[in-house]
C-alpha positions as CSV (number, residue, x, y, z in Angstrom):
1,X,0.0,0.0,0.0
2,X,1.6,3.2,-1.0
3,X,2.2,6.3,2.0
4,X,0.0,9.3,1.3
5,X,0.5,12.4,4.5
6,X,-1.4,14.8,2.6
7,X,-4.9,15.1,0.9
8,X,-7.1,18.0,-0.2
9,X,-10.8,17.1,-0.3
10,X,-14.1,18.4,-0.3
11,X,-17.2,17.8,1.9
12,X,-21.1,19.2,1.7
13,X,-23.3,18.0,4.3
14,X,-27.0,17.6,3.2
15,X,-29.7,20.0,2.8
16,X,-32.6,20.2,4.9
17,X,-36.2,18.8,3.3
18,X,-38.9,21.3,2.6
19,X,-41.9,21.5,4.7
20,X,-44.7,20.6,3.1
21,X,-48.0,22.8,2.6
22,X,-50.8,20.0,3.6
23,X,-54.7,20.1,4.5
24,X,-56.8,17.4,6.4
25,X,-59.5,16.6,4.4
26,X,-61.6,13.5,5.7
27,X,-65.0,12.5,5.9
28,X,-67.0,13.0,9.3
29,X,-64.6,15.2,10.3
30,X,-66.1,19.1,11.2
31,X,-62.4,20.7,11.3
32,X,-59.6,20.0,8.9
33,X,-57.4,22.6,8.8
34,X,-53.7,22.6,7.8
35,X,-51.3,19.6,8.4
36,X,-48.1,19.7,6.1
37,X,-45.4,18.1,8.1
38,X,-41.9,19.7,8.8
39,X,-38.5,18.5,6.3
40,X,-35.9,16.2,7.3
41,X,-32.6,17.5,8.1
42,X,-29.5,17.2,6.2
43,X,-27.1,14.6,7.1
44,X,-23.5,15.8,8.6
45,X,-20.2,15.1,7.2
46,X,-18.1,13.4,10.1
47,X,-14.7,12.6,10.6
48,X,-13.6,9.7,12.7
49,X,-10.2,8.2,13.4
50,X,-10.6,4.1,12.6
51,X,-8.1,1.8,14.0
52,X,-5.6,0.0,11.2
53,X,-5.2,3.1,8.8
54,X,-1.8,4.6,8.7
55,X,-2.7,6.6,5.0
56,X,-4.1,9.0,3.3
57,X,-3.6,7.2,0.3
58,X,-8.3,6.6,-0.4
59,X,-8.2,10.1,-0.4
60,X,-5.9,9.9,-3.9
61,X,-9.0,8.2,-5.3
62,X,-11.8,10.1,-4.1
63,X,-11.8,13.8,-3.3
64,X,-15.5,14.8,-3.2
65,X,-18.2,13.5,0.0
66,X,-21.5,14.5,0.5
67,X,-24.1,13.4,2.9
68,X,-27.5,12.9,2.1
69,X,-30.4,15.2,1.7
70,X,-33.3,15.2,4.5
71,X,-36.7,14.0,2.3
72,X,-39.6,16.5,2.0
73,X,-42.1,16.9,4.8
74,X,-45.8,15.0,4.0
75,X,-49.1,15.2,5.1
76,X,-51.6,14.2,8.1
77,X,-48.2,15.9,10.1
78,X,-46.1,13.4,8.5
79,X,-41.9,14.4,8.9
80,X,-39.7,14.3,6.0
81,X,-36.6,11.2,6.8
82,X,-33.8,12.7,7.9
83,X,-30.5,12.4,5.7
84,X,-27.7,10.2,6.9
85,X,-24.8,11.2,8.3
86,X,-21.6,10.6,6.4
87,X,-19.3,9.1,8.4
88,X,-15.3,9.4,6.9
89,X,-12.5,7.2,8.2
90,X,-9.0,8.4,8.6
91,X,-6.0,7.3,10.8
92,X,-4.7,8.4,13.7
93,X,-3.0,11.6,14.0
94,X,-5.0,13.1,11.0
95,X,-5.3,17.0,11.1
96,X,-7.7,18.8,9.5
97,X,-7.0,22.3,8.0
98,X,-8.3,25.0,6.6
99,X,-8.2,25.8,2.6
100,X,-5.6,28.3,3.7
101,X,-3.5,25.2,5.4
102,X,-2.5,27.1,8.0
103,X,-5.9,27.1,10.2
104,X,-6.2,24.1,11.9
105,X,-9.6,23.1,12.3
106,X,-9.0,19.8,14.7
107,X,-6.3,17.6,15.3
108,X,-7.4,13.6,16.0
109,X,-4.7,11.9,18.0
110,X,-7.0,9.1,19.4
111,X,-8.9,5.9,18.0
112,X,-12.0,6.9,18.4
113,X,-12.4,10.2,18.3
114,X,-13.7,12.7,15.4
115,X,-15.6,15.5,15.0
116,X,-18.2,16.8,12.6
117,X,-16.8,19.0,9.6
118,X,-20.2,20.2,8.0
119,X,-23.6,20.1,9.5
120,X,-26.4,19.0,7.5
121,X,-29.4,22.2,6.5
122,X,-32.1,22.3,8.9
123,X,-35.6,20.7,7.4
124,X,-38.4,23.4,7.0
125,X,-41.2,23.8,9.1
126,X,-44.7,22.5,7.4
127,X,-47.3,25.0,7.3
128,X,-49.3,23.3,10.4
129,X,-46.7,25.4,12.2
130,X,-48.0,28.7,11.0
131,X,-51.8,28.2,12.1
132,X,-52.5,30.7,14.1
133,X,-56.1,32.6,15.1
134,X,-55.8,35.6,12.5
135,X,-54.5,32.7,9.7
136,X,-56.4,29.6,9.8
137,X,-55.4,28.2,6.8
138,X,-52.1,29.2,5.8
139,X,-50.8,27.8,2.6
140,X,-47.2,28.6,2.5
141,X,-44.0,26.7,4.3
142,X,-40.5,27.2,4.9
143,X,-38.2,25.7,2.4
144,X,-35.1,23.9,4.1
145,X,-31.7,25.2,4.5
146,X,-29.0,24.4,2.3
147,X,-26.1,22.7,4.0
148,X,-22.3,23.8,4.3
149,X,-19.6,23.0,1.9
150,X,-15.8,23.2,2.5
151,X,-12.7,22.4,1.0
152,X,-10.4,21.0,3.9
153,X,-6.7,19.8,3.5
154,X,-5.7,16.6,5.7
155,X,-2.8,16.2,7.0
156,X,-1.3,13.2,8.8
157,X,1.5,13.0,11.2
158,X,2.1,9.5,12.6
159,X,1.7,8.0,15.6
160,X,4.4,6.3,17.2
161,X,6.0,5.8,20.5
162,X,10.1,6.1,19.2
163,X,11.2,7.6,15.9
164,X,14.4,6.5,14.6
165,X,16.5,9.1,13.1
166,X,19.5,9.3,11.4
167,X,21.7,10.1,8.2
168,X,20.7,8.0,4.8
169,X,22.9,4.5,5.3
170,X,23.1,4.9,9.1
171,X,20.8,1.4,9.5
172,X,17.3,2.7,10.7
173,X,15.7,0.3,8.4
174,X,18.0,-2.5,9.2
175,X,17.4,-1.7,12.7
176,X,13.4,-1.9,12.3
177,X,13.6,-4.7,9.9
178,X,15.6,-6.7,13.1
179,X,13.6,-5.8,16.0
180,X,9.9,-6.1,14.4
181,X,8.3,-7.3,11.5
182,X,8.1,-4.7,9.6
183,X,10.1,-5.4,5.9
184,X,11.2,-1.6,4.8
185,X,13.3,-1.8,1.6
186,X,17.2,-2.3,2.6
187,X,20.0,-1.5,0.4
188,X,23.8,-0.5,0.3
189,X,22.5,3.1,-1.1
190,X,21.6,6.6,0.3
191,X,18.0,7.4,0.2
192,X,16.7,3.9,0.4
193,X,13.9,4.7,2.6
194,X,11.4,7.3,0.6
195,X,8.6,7.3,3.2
196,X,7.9,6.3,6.7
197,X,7.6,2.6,7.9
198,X,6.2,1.6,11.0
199,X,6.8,-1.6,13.1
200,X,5.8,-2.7,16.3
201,X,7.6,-3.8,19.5
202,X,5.5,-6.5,21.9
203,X,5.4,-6.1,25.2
204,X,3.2,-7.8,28.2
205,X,1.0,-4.8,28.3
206,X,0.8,-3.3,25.1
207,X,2.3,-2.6,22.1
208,X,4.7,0.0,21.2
209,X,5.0,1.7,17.8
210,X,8.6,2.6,15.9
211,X,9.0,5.0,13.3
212,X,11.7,5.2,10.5
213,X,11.9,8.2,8.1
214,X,14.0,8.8,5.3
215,X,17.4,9.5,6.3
216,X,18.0,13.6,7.3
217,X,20.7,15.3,5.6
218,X,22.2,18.8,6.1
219,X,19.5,21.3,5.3
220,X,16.2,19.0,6.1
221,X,15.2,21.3,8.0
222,X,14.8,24.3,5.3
223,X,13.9,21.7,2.1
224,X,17.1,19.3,1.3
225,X,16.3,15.9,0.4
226,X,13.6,14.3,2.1
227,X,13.6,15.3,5.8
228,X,11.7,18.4,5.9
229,X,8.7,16.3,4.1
230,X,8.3,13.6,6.9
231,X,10.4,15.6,9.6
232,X,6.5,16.3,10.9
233,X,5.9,12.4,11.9
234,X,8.4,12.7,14.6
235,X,6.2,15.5,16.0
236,X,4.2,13.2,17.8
237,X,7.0,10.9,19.4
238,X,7.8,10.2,23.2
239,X,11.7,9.7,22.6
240,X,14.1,9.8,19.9
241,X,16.3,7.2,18.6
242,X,19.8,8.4,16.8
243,X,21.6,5.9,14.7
244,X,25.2,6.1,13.8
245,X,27.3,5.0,11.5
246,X,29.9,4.2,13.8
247,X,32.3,2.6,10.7
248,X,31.5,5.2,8.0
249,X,33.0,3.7,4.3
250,X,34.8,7.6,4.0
251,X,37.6,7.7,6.9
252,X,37.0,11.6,6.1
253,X,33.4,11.2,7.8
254,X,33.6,12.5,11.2
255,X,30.7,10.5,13.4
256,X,30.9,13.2,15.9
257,X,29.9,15.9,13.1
258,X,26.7,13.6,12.1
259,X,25.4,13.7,15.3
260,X,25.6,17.5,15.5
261,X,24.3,18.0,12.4
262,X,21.1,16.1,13.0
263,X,20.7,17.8,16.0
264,X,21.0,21.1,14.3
265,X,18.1,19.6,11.6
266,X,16.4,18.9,14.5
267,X,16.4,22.5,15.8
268,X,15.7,24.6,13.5
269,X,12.7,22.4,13.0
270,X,11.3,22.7,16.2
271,X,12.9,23.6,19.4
272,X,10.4,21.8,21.5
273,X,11.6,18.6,19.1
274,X,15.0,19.1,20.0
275,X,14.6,19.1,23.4
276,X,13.0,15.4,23.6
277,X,14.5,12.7,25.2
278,X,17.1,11.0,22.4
279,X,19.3,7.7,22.9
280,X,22.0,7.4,20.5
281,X,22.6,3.6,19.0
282,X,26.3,3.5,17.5
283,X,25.7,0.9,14.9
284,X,28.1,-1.3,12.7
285,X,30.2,-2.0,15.2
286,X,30.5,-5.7,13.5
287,X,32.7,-4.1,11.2
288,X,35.3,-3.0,13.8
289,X,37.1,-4.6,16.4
290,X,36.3,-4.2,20.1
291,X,39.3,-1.9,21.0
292,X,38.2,0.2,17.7
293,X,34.7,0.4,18.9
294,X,35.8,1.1,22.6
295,X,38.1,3.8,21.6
296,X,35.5,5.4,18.9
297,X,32.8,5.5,21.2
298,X,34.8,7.1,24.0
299,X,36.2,10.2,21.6
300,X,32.6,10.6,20.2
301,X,31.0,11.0,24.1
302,X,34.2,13.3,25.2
303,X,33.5,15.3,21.8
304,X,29.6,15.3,22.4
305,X,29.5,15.3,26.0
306,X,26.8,13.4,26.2
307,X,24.3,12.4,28.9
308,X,21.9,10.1,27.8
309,X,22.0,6.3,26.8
310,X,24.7,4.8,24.4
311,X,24.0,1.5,22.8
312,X,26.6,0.0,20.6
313,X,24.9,-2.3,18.4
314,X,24.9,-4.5,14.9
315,X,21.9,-4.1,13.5
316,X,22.5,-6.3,10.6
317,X,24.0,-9.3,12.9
318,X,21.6,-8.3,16.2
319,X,24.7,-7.6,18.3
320,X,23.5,-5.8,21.0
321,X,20.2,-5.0,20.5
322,X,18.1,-7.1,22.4
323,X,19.7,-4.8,25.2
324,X,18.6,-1.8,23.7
325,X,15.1,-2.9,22.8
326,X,14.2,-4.0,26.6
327,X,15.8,-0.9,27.7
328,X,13.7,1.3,25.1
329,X,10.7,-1.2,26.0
330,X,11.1,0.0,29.6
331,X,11.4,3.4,28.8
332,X,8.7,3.7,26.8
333,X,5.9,2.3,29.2
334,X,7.1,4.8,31.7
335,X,6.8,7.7,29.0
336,X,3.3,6.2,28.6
337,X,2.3,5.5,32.6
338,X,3.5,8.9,33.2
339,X,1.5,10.5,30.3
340,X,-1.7,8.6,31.3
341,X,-1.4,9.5,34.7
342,X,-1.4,13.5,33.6
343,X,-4.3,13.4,31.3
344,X,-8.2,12.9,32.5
345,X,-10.1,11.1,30.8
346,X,-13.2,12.1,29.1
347,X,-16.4,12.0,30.6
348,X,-18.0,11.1,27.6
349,X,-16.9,9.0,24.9
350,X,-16.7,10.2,21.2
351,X,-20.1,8.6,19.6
352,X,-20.8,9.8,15.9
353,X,-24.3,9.2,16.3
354,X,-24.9,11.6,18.4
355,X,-23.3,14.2,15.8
């Protein structure tokens, strides 16, 4: 299934039914009088985020939605049917935007949740509604109201627990590829990866979602390569995971320099970004020798000074990281206790029907 993050479309919610201009005529009956029912409303166009979708791609395919029309009121006080609400599925951590793409209209993080985009026209009121003492027999009704139309952009940004970041060949997709079953293309070549793959680490109490983007080069951050395009799916991340290339095939390639240049990427993208938690896994060591590994990975922390977790690891042989996956396990079902135990939860579920 090919990755779509980004999707124009455009919705209309249904009219509302006219009411209907009606008069009871029966037999053995004194008084008739007026008795055109009201219209059915319009349906609503509603968004909801459906468990399994990690896509835009539908929306390639289909562009335009519109709910259905509320039916015409009838006599003896009869009410028009009401329209059906359109209900449109999207995956998690969909935002909606304005035409302008800059307004942001809602942002659904959560399975479950959704919101209502266009509300369907009100149905017109029959003419039994306008019988009054001066009017006994009024012969006119309201029409019903058009309903709204929009053009909205979506726009998706993953959800995942740990995003893997890195320069192109530093063995994100390797490293996926080992510790779930995801498959992402592999290859001895920069800019292997050309969109997002997800995978998913199993736990005893839940499950815990990786996510590899393309490799970031110098300049992501202001449109080089492909980093400023999927830069946005690491938004949404608890802790980052920075793969080295601790063996670089160039002995010019400084390791030390890599590692500040993703962090400046990841900077001038977005400070808050910068400032998350990040590990750094120094990878390939299967192509050095233990004292070479020791002795790199002690000049790149002095150079660094860095704080957090190191993790030397193979990812093509699995050297090493089973310890780095239970550790990151660990990790990330703190990140998640500690996050749950911040939040309140709703008092009332999302239910679409009710829209």
């Amino acid at each position: 299934m090919k990755f779509l993050d980004q999707a124009k479309i455009y919705l209309r919610s249904g009219d509302g039914g006219d009411g209907c201009v009606g008069f009871r005529r029966e037999k053995a009956v004194e008084y008739g009088g007026p008795d055109g029912g009201d219209g059915g409303r319009g349906g609503n166009v509603i968004v909801e985020i459906s468990h399994g979708l990690n896509t835009l791609i539908d929306f390639r395919y289909q562009q335009h939605f519109k709910a259905k029309s509320g039916t015409n009121g009838m006599g003896s006080d009869r009410t028009g049917a009401a329209g059906a609400n359109l209900l449109i599925k999207v995956p998690a951590g969909t935002q909606i935007l304005a035409e302008d793409q800059e307004t942001l209209i809602a942002d659904l993080a959560e399975v479950g949740s959704g919101t209502v985009l266009a509300t369907g026209g009100i149905g017109g009121k029959g003419n039994a509604h306008f019988k009054s003492s001066t009017n006994r027999a009024p012969r006119f009704a309201q029409p019903g109201m058009p309903g709204e139309e929009f053009w909205f952009w979506l726009r998706l940004k993953l959800i995942a627990d740990a995003g893997l970041v890195g320069l192109p060949n530093a063995g994100k997709s390797t490293f996926l590829a080992r510790v779930t079953r995801a498959k992402p293309k592999i290859a001895g070549y920069p800019f292997t990866t050309l969109e997002p793959n997800l995978g998913v680490l199993k736990t005893k109490k839940e499950h815990l979602i990786l996510v590899d983007i393309p490799g970031v080069i110098e300049g992501a951050s202001e449109g080089a390569g492909l980093g400023i395009q999927f830069l946005k799916h690491l938004d949404r991340t608890r802790l980052l995971l920075h793969l080295v290339d601790i063996a670089p095939m160039d002995d010019a390639v400084d390791p030390a320099d890599e590692v500040l240049k993703i962090a400046a990427e990841l900077e001038n993208y977005s400070p808050e970004l910068a400032q998350r938690e990040r590990w750094l896994a120094l990878n390939k060591v299967d192509l050095l020798d233990q004292d070479e590994v020791e002795s790199r990975r002690r000049e790149l922390l002095d150079r660094l000074s860095w704080q957090g977790p190191v993790y030397t690891i193979s990812a093509a042989t699995g050297d090493g990281t089973g310890k780095l996956v239970y550790a990151l396990m660990d990790r990330l079902e703190q990140l998640r206790e500690d996050e749950g135990m911040e939040q309140e939860p709703d008092d009332e579920p999302w239910d679409p029907l009710k829209a």
